[in-house]
C-alpha positions in Angstrom: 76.0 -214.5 -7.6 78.7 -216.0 -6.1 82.3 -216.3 -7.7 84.8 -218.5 -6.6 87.1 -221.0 -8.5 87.3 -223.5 -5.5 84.1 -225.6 -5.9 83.4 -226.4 -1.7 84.1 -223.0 -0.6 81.7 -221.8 -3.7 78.8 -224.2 -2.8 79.3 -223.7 1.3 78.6 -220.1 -0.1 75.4 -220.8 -2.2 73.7 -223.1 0.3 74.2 -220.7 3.7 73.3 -217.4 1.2 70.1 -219.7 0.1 69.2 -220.9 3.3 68.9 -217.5 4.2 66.2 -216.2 2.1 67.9 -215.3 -1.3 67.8 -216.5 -4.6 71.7 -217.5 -5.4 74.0 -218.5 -8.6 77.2 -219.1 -9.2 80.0 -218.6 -11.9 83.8 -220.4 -11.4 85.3 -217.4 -13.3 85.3 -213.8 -13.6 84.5 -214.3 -17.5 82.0 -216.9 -16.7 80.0 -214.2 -14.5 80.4 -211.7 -17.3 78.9 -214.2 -19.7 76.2 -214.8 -17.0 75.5 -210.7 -16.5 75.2 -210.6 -20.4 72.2 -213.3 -20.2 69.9 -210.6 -19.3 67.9 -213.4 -17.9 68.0 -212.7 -14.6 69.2 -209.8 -12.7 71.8 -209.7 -10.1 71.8 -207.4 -7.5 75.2 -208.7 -5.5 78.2 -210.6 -6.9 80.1 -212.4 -4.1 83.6 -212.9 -5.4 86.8 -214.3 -4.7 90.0 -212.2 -5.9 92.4 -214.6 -6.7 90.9 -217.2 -9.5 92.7 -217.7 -12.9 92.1 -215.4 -15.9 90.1 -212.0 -14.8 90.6 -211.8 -10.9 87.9 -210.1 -8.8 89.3 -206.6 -8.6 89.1 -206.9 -12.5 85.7 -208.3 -12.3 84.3 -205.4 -10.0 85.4 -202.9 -12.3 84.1 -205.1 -15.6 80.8 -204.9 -13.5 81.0 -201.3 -11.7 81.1 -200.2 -15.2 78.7 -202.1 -17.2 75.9 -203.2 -14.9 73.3 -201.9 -12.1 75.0 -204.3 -9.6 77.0 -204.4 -6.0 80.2 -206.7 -5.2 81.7 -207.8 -2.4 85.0 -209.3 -2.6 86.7 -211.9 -0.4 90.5 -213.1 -0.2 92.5 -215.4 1.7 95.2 -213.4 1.2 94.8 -209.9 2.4 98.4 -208.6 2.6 98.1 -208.1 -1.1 94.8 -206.6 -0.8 94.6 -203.8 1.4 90.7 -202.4 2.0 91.1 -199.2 0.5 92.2 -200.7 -3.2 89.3 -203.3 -3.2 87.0 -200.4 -2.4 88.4 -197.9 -5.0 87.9 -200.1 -7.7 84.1 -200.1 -7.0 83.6 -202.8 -4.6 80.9 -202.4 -1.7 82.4 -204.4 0.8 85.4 -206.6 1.5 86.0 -209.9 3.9 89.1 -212.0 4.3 89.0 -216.1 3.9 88.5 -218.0 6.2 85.1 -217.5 5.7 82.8 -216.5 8.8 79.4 -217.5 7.9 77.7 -214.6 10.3 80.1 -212.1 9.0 79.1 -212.9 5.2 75.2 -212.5 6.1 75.6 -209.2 7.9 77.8 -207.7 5.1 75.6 -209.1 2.4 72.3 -208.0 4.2 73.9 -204.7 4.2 74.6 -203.9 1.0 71.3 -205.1 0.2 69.8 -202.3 2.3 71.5 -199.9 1.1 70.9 -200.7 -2.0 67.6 -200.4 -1.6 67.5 -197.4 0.3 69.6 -195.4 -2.6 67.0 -197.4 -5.5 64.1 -195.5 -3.8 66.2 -192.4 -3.3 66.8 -192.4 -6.9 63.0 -193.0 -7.4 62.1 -190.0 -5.3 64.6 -188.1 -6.9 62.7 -189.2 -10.7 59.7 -188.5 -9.2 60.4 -185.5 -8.1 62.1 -184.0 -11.4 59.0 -184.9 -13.1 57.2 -182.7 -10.4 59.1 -180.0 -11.4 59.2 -180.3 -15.2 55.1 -180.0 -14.8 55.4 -177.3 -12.7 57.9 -176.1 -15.2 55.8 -176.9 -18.2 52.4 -175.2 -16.4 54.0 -172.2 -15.7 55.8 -171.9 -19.4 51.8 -171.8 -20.4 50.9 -169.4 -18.2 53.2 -166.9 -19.1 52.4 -167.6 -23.0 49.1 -167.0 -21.9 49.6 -163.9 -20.2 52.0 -162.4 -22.6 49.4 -163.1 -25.5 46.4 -161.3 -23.8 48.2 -157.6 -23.8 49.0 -158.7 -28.1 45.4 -159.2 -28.4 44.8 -155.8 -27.8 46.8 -154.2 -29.2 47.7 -156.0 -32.8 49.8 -153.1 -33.9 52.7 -154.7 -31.0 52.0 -158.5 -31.7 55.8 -159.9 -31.5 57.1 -156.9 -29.3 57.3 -159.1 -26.0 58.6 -161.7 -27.9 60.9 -160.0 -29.9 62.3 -157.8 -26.4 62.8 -161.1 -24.7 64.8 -162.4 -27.2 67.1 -159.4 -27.6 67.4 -158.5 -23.7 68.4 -162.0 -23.2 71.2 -161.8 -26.2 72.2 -158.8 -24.3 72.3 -160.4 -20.8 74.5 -163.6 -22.1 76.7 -161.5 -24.2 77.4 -159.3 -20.8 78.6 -163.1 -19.0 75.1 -163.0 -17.2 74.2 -166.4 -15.0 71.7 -168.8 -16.9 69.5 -168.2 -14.0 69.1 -165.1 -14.4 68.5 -165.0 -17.8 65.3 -167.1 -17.9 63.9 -165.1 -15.2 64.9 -162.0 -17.6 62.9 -164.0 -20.1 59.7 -164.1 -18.5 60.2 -160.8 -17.3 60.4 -159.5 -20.7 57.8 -161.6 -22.3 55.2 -160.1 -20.1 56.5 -156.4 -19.8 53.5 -155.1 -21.7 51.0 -157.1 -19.5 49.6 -154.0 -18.0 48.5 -152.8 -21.4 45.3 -154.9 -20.9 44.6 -151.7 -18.6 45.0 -149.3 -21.5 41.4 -148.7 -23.7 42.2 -149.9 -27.2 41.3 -147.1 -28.7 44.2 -145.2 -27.6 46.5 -148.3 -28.1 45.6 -148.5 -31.9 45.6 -144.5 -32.1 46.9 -142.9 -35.1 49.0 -139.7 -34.8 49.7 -138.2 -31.7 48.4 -138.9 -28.0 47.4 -136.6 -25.3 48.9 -136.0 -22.6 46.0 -137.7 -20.5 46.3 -140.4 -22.4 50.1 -140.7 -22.0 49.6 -140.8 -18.7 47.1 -143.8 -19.3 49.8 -145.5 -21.3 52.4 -145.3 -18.5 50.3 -147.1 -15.5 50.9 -150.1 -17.5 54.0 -150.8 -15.8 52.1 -150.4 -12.1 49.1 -152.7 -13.7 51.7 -155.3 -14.9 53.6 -155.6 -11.5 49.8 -155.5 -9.7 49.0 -158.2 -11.9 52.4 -160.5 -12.0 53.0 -159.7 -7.8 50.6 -162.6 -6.9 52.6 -165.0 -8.8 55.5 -166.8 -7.2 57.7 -166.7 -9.8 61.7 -167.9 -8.2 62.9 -164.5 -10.3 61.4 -160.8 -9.1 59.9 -160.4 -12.3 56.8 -158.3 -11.0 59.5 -155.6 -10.3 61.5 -155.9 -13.2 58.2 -155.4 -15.0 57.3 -152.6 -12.5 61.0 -150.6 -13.5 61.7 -151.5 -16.9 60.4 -147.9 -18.5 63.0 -146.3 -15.4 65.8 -144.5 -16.4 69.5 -143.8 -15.2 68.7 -140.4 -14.0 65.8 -140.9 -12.6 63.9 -139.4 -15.7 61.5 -142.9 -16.1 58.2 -143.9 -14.3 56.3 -145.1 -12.5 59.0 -144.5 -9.4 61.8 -142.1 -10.6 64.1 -144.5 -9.4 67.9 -144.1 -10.6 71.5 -146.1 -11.3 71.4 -149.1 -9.2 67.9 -148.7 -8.0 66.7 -149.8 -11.0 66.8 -153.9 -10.8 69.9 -155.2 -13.9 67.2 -157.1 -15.6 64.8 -153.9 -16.0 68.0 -151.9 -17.1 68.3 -154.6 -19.8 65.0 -154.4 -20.8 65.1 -150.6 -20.9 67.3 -151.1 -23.7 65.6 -153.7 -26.0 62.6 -152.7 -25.4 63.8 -149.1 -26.7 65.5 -151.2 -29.5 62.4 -152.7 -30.6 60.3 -150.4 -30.5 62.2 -147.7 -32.5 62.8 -150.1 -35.0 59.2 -151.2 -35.8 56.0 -149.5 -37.1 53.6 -147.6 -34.6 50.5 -146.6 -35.2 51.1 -142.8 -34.6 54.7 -143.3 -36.4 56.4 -144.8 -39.4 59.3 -147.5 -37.9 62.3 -145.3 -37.5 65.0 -148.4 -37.9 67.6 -150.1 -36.8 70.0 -147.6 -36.9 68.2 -145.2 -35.5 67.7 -146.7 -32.6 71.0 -147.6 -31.8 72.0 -144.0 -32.4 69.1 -143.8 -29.4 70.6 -145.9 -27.2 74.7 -144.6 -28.3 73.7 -141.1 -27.3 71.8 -141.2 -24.5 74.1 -143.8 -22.6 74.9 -143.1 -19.4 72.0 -140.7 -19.2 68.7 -142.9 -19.7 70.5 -146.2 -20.5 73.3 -148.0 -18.6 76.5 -147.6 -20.0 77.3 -151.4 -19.8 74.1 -152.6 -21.5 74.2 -150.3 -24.0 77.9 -151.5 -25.2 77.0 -155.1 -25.4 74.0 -154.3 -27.1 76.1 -152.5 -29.5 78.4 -155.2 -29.7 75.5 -157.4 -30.5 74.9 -154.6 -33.4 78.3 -154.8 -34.6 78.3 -158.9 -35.3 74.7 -158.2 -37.0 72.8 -160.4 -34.3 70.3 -157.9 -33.3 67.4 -158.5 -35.7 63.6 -158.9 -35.4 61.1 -161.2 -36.3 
């Protein structure tokens, strides 16, 4: 669209932009072009305009347009001591030319804009494309770890919810400590699959009543190497197989499967130690009664520092305090 109040320089404009190749229309006014943008009727890529017409002037226009519609301006002026480049450009224009008007000049800036204008329209398409890559990728994998977390729940009905439940409390822990985002959906995943490796464990022992063996203990804690064994295959962006693999480790080195101590042990599994201890203290067992809340926190309150890092145990008591550590 071309914009210009004087009618031979606005139809010179129209007949050499036609002539090469491109559809062209034309609007005497800044308020006539808005009225024409508003049509809807046909969609205009570039707006040619003059600066100086009466009523809204073409740095007004650019910014109308900049801010309303999908389209590029150049501006043009006769008088370009009042118009310095750099405060056409700033108020969204493309491009800018000074009057007279150079007929080669107008085609090379105009074919320009059009290319780039292009190249960031299928920029912008790759980039939609590819966020829909990702949201499937996003979406498969959000399946596969529900799937994955439900097949250790099937055997063992007695801890249906205890992923779940851990997730959801290690990750109140993690934000409450000023954790990144990113690191808190990997904790996520990580502790909706921390049990995974009890698919290993015969049901019979899972769904035991009373006491267990020590053989059968000792059957119990390979879950943790069956669950990182399992989960090591899968490129996951977070190291969830070894958050999985340390999450039963303690601060002294006390835990399993490595004996691995302080710092060793990853944050996220230190986290997990904690709500998983949480969650499983406070629910029922078969070989035990559910010992409670407040039991649990007693747990966690005196053995901190010892089993349980210091840090996640305070925000986890914190969480305690405020009543925002419930189940279910």
């Amino acid at each position: 669209m071309v914009v210009e109040d004087e009618e031979l320089i606005k139809d010179m404009i129209r007949q050499h932009i036609e002539r090469a190749g491109y559809e062209c229309t034309t609007a005497k006014s800044g308020t006539e072009a808005l009225k024409i943008m508003a049509d809807h009727t046909k969609k205009v890529d570039i707006i040619i305009t003059d600066i100086r017409m009466p009523g809204l002037n073409g740095i007004e226009l650019t910014r109308e347009v900049k801010e309303n519609y999908d389209s590029d301006v150049i501006v043009m002026t006769g008088f370009a001591e009042n118009f310095d480049y750099e405060k056409v450009i700033e108020s969204g224009a493309s491009d800018f030319f000074q009057k007279p008007i150079n007929t080669k000049e107008l085609l090379l800036r105009l074919r320009r804009v059009l290319k780039e204008r292009i190249l960031l329209a299928e920029r912008n398409r790759a980039d939609k494309e590819l966020k829909k890559h990702i949201e499937k990728l996003q979406n498969a994998q959000e399946q596969t770890v529900a799937a994955l977390a439900s097949t250790a729940e099937i055997r063992d009905p007695y801890t249906s919810g205890h992923q779940k439940n851990v997730s959801k409390l290690a990750c109140c822990i993690a934000e409450s400590m000023g954790l990144s985002e990113d690191l808190i959906k990997g904790l996520r995943i990580a502790g909706l699959l921390h049990d995974i490796g009890k698919i290993s464990v015969p049901a019979e022992i899972l769904s035991k009543p009373g006491k267990i063996t020590k053989d059968e203990r000792n059957i119990i804690k390979n879950h943790c190497q069956v669950g990182y064994d399992i989960l090591k295959g899968i490129e996951f962006q977070w190291p969830v197989a070894k958050i999985v693999l340390q999450h039963h480790e303690r601060m002294d080195g006390s835990g399993y499967p490595l004996g691995i101590q302080g710092e060793e042990i990853l944050l996220e599994a230190r986290i997990l130690a904690v709500a998983d201890v949480i969650e499983a203290m406070s629910s029922h067992r078969p070989y035990r009664a559910a010992l409670g809340l407040d039991e649990a926190l007693e747990e966690i309150r005196k053995k901190r520092g010892i089993l349980f890092d210091p840090v996640v145990v305070d925000a986890c008591l914190d969480l305690a305090s405020k009543d925002k550590v419930k189940f279910g």
